[in-house]
N, C-alpha and C positions, 0 to 999 in steps of 0.2 A: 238284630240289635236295635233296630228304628223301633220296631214293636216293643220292647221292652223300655225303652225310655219313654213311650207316650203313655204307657200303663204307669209306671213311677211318677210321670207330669200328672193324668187323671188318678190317681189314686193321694195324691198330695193335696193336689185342689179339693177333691170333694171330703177329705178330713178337717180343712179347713173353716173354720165357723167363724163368718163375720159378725162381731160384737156394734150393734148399729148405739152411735150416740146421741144423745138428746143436745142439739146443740141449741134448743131455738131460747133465746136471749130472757133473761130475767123480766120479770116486769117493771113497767115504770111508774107506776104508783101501786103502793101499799094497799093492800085488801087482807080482811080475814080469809079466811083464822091467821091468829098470832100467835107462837110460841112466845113464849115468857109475856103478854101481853103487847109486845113491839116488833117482835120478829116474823114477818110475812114465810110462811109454812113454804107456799108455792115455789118463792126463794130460794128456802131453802131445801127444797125435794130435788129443784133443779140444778144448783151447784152442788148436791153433796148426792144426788143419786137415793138417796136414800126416799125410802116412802112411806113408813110409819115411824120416825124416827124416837129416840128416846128422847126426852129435855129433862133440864134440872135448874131450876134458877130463877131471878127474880128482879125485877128494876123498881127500886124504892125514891120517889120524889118527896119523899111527906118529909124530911130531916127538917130536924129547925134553922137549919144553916140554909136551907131551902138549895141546894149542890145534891145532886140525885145522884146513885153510884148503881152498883149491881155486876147481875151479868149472867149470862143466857147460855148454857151448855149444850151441843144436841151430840148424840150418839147413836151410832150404829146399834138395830134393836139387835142383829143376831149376832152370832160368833162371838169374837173376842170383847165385843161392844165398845170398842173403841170411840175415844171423842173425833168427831167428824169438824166439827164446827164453835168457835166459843166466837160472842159478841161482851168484852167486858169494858162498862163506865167506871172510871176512875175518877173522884171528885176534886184531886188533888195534884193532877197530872199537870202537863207545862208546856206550853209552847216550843219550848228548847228542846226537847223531846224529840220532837216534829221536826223540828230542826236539824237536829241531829243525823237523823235517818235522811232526810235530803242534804245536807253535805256531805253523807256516804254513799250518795248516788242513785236514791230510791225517785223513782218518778214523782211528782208532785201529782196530788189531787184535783182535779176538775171544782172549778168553783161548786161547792152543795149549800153553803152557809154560809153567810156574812161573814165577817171578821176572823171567821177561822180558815187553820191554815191544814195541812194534809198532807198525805203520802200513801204510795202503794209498792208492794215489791212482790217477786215471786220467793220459791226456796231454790237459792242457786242449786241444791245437789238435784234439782230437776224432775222433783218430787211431785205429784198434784197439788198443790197448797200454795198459798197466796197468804198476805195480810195486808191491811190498812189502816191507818190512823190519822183521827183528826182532831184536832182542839182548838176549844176557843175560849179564851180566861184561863182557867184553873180547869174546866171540864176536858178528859180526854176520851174517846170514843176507840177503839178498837175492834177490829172484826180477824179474826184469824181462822183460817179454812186449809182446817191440819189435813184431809181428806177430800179434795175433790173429783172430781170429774175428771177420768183420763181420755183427753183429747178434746176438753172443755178449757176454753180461755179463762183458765182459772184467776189471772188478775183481772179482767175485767168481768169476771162475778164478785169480788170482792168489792169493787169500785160500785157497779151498779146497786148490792145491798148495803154500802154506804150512803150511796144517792137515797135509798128508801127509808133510812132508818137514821141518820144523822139529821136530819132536819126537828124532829122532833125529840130523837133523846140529845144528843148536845145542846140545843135549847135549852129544855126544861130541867137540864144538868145544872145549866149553866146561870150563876147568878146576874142579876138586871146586869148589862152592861152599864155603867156610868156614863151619862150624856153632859157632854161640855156646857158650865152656868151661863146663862145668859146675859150680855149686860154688864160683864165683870168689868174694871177700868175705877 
């Protein structure tokens, strides 16, 4: 009987294949290649596993309103080609937003940018996937990571490619802030 239970214990184990994960941390400054011209690739190979991924998408600053908007798709190249990842700017978004999702409980963001304010959360049904949002004026910034990494601190990939990539597109979204006149009285 002893013999027959350690051939069912080795015969279990060695069917067994350990799936090894990538867990070594996003980077902290932004390098090419970029998807959609803003999205650090590295990024996102390492939250979304993916390694030649598809993109679709575009971030436009040239509007005459000078409020830059867009948004950056990536997808799974094979199988169902599912969206893995969207990064989308909204020109017209709102602080209250922002807000909103932190009075329902969502973690606040790590200072990344002056004057705006941020959030991050995971998908409670305990999904691989995370989102975050930030804004500042009227710009809102958004990263949503419909697919990541299972056993990957998927909110703090989201967090970190906010760190990389809100500095510059909420900026250059974002119209001049107004600076208080001088001297008024």
């Amino acid at each position: 009987m002893a013999g027959l239970v350690c051939l069912l214990v080795l015969a279990t184990g060695c069917g067994h294949k350990e799936i090894k994960i990538d867990r070594t941390p996003l980077p902290t400054v932004a390098a090419p290649p970029y998807l959609c011209d803003h999205i650090p690739l590295e990024a996102v190979r390492l939250m979304t596993g993916e390694r030649d991924p598809l993109v679709s998408g575009h971030f436009n600053f040239d509007r005459p309103s000078r409020l830059g908007d867009g948004n950056c798709a990536v997808y799974q190249r094979s199988g169902d080609r599912l969206k893995v990842l969207q990064v989308i700017l909204v020109p017209m978004g709102t602080e209250e937003r922002v807000r909103d999702q932190l009075r329902n409980g969502a973690p606040p963001l790590p200072p990344i940018v002056p004057g705006a304010i941020g959030y991050f959360d995971t998908d409670p049904s305990g999904h691989a996937s995370a989102h975050a949002g930030i804004a500042r004026g009227t710009a809102l910034l958004i990263v949503k990571l419909d697919r990541g990494v299972e056993g990957r601190d998927n909110a703090a990939d989201v967090v970190a490619l906010m760190k990389l990539i809100a500095p510059k597109l909420i900026t250059s979204a974002d119209a001049p802030t107004p600076t208080p006149s001088a001297g008024k009285g």
